[in-house]
Biopython code that builds the backbone (N, CA, C, O; Angstrom):
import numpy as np
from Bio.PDB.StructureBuilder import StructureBuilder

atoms = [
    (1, "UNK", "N", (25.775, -21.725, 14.696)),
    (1, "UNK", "CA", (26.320, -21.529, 13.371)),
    (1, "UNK", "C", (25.188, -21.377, 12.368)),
    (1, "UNK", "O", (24.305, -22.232, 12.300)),
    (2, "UNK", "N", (25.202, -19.968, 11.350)),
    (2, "UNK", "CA", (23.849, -20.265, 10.650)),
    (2, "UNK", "C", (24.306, -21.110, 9.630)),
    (2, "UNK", "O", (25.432, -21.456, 9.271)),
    (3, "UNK", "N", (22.943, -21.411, 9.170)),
    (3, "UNK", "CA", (22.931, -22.904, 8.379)),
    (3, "UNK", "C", (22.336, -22.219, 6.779)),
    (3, "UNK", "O", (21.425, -22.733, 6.129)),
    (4, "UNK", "N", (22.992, -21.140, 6.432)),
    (4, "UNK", "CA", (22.987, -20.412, 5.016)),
    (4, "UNK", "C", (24.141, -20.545, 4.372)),
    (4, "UNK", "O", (24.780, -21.469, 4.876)),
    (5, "UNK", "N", (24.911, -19.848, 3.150)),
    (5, "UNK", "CA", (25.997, -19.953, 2.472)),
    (5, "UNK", "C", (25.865, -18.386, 2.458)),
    (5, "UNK", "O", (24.895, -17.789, 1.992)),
    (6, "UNK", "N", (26.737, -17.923, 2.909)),
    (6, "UNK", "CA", (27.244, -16.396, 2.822)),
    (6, "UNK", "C", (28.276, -16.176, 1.326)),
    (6, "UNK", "O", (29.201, -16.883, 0.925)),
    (7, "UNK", "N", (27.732, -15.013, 0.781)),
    (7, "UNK", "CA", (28.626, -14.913, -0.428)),
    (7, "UNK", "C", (29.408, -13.558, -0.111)),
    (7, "UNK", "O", (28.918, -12.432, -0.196)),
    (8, "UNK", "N", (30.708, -13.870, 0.268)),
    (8, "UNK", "CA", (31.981, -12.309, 0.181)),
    (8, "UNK", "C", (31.532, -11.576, -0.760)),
    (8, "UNK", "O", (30.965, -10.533, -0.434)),
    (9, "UNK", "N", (31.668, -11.937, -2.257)),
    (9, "UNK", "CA", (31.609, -10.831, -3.006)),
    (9, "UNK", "C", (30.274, -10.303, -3.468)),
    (9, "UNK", "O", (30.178, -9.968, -4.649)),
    (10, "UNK", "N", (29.352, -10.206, -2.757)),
    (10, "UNK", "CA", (28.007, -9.950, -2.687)),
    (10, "UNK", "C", (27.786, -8.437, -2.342)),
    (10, "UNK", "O", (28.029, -8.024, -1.208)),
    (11, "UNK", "N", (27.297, -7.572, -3.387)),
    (11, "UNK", "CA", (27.347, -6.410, -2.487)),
    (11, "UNK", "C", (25.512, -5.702, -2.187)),
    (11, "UNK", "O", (25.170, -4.525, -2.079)),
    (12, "UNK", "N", (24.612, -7.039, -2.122)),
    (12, "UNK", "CA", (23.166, -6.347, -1.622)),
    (12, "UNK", "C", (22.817, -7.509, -0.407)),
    (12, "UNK", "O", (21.833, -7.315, 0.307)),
    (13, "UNK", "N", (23.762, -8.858, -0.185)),
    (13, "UNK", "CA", (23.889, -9.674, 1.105)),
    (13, "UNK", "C", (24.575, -9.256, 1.900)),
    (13, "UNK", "O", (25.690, -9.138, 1.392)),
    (14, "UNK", "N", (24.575, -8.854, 3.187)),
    (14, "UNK", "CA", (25.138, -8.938, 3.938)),
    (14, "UNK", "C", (24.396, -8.619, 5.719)),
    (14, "UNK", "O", (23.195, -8.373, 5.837)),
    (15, "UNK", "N", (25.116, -8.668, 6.654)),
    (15, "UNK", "CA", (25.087, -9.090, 7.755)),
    (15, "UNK", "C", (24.629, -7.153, 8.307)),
    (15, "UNK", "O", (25.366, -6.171, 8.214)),
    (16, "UNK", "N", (23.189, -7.219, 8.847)),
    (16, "UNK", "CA", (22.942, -5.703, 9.105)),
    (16, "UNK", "C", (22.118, -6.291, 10.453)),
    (16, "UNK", "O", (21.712, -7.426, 10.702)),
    (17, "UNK", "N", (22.036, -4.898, 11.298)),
    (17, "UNK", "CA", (21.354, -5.032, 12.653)),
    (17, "UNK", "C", (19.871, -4.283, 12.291)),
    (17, "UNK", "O", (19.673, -3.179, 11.785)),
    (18, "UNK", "N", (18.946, -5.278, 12.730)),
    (18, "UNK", "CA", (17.263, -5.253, 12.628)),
    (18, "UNK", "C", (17.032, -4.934, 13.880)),
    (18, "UNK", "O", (17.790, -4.695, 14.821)),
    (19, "UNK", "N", (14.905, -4.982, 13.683)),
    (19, "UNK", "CA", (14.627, -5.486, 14.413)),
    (19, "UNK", "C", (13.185, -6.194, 13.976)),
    (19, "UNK", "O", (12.395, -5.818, 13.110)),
    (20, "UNK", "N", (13.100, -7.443, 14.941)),
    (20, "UNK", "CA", (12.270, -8.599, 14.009)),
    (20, "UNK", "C", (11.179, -8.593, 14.619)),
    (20, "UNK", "O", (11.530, -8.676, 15.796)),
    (21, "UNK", "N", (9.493, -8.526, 14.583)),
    (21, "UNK", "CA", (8.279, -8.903, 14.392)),
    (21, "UNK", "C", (8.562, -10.270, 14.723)),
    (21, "UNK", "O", (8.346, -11.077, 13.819)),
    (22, "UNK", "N", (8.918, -10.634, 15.616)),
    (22, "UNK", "CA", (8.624, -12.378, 16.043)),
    (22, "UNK", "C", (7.984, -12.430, 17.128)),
    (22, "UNK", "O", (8.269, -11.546, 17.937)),
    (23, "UNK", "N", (6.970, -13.398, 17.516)),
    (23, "UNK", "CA", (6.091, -14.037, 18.494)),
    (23, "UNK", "C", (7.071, -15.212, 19.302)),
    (23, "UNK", "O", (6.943, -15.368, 20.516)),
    (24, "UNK", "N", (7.731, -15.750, 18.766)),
    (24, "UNK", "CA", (8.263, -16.677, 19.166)),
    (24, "UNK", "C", (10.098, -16.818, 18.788)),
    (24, "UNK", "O", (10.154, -16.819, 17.558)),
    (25, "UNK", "N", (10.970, -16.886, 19.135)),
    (25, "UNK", "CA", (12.625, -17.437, 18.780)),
    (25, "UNK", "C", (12.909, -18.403, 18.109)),
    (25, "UNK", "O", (14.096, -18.636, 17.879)),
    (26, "UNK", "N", (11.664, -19.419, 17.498)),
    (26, "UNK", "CA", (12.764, -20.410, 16.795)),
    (26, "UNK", "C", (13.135, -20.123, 15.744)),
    (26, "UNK", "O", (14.136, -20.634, 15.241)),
    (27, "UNK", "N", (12.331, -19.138, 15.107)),
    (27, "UNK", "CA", (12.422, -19.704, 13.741)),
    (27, "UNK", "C", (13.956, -19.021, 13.113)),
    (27, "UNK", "O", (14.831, -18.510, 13.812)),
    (28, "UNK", "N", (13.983, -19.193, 11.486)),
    (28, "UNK", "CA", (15.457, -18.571, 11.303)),
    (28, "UNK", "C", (15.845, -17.603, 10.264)),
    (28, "UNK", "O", (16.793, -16.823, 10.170)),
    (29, "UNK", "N", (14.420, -17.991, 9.199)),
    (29, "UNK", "CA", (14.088, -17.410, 8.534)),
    (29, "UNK", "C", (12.444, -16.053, 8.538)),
    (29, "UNK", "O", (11.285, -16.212, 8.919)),
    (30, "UNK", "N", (13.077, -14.993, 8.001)),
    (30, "UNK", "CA", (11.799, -13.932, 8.342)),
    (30, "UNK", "C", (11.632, -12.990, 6.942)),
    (30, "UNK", "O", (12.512, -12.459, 6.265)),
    (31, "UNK", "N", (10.366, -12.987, 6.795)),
    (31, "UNK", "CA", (10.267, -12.280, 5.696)),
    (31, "UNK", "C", (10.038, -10.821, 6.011)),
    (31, "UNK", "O", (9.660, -10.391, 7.102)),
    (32, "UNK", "N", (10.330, -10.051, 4.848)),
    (32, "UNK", "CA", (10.570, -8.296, 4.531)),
    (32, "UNK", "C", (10.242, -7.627, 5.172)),
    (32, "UNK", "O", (10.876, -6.708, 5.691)),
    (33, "UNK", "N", (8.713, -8.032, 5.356)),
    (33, "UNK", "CA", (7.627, -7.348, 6.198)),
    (33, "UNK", "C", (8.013, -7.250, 7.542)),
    (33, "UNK", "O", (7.721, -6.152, 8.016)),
    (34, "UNK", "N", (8.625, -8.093, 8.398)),
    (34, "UNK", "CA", (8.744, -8.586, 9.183)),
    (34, "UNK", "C", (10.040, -8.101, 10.144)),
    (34, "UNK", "O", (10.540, -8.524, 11.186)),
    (35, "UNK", "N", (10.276, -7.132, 9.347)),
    (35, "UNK", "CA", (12.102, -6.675, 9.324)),
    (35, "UNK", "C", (12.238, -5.026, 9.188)),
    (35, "UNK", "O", (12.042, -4.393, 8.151)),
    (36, "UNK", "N", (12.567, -4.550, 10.304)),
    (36, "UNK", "CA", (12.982, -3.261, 10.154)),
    (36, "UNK", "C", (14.561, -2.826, 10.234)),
    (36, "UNK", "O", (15.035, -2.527, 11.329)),
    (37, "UNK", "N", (15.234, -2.804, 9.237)),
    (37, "UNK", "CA", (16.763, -2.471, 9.521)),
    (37, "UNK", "C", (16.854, -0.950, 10.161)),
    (37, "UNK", "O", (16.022, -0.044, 10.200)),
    (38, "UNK", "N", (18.231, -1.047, 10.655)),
    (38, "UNK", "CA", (18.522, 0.146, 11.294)),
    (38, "UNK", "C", (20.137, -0.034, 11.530)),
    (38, "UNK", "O", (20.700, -1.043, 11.955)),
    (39, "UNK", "N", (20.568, 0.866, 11.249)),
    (39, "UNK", "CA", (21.987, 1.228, 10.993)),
    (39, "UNK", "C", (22.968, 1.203, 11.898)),
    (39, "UNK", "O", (24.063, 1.671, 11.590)),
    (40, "UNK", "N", (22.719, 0.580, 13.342)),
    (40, "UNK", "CA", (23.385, 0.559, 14.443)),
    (40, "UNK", "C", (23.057, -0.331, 15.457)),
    (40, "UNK", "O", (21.919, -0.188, 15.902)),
    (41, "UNK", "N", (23.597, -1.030, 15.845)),
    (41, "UNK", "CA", (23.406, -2.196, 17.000)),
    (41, "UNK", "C", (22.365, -1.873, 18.023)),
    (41, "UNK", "O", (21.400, -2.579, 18.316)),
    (42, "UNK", "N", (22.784, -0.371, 18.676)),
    (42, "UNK", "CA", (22.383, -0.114, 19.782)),
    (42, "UNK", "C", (20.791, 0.825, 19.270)),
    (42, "UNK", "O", (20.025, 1.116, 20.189)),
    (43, "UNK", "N", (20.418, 1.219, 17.885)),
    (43, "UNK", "CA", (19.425, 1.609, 17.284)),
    (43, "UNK", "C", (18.531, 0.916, 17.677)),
    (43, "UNK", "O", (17.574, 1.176, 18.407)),
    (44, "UNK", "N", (19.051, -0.593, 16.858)),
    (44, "UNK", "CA", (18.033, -1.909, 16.962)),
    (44, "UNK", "C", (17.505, -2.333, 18.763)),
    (44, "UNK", "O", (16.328, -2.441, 19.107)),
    (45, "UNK", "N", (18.360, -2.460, 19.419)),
    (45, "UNK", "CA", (18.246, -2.218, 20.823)),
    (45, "UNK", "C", (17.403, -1.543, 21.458)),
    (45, "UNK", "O", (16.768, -2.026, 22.395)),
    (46, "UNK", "N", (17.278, -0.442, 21.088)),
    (46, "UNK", "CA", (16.998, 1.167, 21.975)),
    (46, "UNK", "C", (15.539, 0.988, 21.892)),
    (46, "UNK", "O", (14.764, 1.300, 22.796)),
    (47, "UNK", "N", (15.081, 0.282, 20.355)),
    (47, "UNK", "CA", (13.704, 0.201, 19.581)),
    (47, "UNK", "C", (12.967, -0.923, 20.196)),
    (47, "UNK", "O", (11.737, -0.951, 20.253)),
    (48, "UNK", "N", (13.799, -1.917, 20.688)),
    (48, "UNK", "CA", (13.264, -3.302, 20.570)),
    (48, "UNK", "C", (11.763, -2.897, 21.746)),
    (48, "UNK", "O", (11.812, -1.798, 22.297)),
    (49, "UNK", "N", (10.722, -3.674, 22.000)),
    (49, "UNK", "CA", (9.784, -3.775, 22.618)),
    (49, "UNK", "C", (9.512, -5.610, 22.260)),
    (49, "UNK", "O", (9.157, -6.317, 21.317)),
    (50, "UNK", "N", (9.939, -5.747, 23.671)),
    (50, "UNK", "CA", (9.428, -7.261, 23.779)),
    (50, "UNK", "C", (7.803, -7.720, 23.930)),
    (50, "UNK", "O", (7.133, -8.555, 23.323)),
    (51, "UNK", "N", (7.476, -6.737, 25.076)),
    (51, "UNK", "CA", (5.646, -6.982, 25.204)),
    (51, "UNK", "C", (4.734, -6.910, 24.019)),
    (51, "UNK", "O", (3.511, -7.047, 24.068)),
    (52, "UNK", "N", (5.830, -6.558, 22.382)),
    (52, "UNK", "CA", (5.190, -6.719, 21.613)),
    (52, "UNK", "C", (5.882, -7.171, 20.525)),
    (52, "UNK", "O", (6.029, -6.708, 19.394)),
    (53, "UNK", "N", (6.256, -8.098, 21.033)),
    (53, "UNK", "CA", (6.771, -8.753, 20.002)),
    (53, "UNK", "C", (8.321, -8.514, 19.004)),
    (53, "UNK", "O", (8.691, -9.213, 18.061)),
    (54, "UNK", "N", (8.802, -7.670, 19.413)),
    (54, "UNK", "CA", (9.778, -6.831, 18.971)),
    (54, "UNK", "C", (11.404, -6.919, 19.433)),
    (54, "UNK", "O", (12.047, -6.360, 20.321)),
    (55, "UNK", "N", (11.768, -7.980, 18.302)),
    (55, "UNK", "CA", (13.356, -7.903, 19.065)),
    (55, "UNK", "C", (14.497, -7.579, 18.529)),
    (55, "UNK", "O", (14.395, -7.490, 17.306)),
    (56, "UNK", "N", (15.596, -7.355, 18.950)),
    (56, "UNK", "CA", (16.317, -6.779, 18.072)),
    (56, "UNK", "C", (17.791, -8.046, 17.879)),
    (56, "UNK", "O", (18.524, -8.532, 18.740)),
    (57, "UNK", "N", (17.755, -8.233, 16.420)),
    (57, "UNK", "CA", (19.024, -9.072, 16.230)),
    (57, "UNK", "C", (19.969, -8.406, 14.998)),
    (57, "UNK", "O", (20.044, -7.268, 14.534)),
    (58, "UNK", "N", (20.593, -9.567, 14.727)),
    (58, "UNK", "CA", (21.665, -9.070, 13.361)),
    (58, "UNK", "C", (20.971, -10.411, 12.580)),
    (58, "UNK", "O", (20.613, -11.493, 13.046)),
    (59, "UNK", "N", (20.935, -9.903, 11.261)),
    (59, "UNK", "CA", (19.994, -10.094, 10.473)),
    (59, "UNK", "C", (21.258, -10.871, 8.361)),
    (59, "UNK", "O", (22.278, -10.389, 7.867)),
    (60, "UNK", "N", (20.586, -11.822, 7.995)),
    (60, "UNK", "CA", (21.539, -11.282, 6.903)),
    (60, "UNK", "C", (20.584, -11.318, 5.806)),
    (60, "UNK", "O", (19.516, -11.918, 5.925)),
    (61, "UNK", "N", (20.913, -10.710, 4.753)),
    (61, "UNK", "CA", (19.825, -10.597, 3.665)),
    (61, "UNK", "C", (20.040, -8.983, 3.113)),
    (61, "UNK", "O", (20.772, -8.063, 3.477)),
    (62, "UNK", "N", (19.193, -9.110, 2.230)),
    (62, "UNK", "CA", (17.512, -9.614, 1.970)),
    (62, "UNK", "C", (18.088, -10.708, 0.884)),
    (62, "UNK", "O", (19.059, -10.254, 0.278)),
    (63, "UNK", "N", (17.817, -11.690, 0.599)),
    (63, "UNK", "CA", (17.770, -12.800, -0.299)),
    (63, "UNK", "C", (16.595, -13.354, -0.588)),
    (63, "UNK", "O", (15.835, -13.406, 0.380)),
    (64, "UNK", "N", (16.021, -13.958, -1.988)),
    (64, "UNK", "CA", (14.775, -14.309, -2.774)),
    (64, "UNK", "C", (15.154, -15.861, -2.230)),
    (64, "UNK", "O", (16.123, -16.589, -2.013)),
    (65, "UNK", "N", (13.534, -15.831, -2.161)),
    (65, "UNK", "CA", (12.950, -17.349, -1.068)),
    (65, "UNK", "C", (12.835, -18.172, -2.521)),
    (65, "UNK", "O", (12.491, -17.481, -3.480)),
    (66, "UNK", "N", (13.049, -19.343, -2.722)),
    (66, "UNK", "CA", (12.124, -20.104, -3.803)),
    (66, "UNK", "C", (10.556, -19.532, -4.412)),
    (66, "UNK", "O", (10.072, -19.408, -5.537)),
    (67, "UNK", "N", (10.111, -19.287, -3.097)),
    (67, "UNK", "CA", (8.539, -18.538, -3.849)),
    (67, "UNK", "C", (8.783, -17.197, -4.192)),
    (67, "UNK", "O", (7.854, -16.742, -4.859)),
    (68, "UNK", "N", (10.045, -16.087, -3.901)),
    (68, "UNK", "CA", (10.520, -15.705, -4.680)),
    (68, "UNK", "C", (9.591, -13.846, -3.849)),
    (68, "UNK", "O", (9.152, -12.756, -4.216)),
    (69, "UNK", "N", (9.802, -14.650, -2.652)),
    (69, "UNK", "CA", (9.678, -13.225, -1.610)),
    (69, "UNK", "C", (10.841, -13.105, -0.941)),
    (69, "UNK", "O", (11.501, -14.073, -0.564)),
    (70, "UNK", "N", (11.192, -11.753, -0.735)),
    (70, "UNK", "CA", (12.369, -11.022, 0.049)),
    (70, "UNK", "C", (12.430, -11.878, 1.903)),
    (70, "UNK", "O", (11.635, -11.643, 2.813)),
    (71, "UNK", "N", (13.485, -12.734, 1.944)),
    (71, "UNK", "CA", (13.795, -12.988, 3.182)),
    (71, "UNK", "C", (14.862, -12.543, 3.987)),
    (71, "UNK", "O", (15.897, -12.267, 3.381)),
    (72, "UNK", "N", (14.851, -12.400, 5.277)),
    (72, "UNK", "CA", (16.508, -11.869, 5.724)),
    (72, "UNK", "C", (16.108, -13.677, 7.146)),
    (72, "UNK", "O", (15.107, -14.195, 7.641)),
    (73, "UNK", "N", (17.846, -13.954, 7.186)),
    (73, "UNK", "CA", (18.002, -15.040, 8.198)),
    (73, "UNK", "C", (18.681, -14.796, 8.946)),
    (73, "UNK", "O", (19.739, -14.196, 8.759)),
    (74, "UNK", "N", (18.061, -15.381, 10.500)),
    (74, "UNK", "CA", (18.686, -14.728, 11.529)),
    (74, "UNK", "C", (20.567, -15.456, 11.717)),
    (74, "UNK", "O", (21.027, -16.574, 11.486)),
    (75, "UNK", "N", (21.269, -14.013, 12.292)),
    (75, "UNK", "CA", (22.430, -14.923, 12.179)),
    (75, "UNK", "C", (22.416, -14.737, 14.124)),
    (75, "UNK", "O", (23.007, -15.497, 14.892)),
    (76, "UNK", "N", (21.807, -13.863, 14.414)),
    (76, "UNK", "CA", (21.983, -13.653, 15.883)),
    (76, "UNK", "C", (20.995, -13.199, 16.611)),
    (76, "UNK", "O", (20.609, -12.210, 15.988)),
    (77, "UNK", "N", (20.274, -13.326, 17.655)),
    (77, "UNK", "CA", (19.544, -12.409, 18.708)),
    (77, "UNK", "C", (20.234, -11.317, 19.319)),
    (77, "UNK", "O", (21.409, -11.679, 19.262)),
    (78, "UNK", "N", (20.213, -10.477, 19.732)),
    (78, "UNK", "CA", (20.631, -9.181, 20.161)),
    (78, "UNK", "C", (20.062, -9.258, 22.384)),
    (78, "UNK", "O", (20.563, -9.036, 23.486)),
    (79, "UNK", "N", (18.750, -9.726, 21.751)),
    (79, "UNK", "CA", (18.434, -9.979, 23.028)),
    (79, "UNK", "C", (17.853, -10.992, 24.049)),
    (79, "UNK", "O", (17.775, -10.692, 25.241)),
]
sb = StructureBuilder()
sb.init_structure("model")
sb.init_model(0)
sb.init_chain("A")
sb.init_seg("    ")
for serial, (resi, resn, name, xyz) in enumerate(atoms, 1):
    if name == "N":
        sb.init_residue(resn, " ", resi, " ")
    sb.init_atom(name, np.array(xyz, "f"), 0.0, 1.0, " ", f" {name:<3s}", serial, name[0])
structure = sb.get_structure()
């Protein structure tokens, strides 16, 4: 269950398929840089490269961090 507050009537939050620049799975939060959206499940998929780091999930965001950089949080792994 993610551990964010989703807002319905939000129309620049919402739930899109990436793919994430991670070294590692725990974390939950990822910043901008870090984030390539793509418009289709199987996009994010097709792209992913694990041997480098590269995976593909569903993503929600972009939402401002306290320090007031663009974050997206993971709501799912893909792979």
């Amino acid at each position: 269950m993610p551990k964010f507050t989703v807002d319905p009537a939000s129309t620049s939050l919402q739930n899109r398929f990436a793919l994430i620049m991670a070294p590692r799975k725990s974390r939950k939060r990822f910043p901008a840089g870090c984030v390539t959206i793509h418009e289709t499940e199987q996009q994010a998929v097709d792209a992913a490269d694990p041997p480098n780091n590269l995976i593909p999930a569903v993503v929600y965001g972009p939402s401002t961090s306290s320090e007031g950089t663009q974050i997206y949080y993971l709501v799912r792994w893909l792979a």
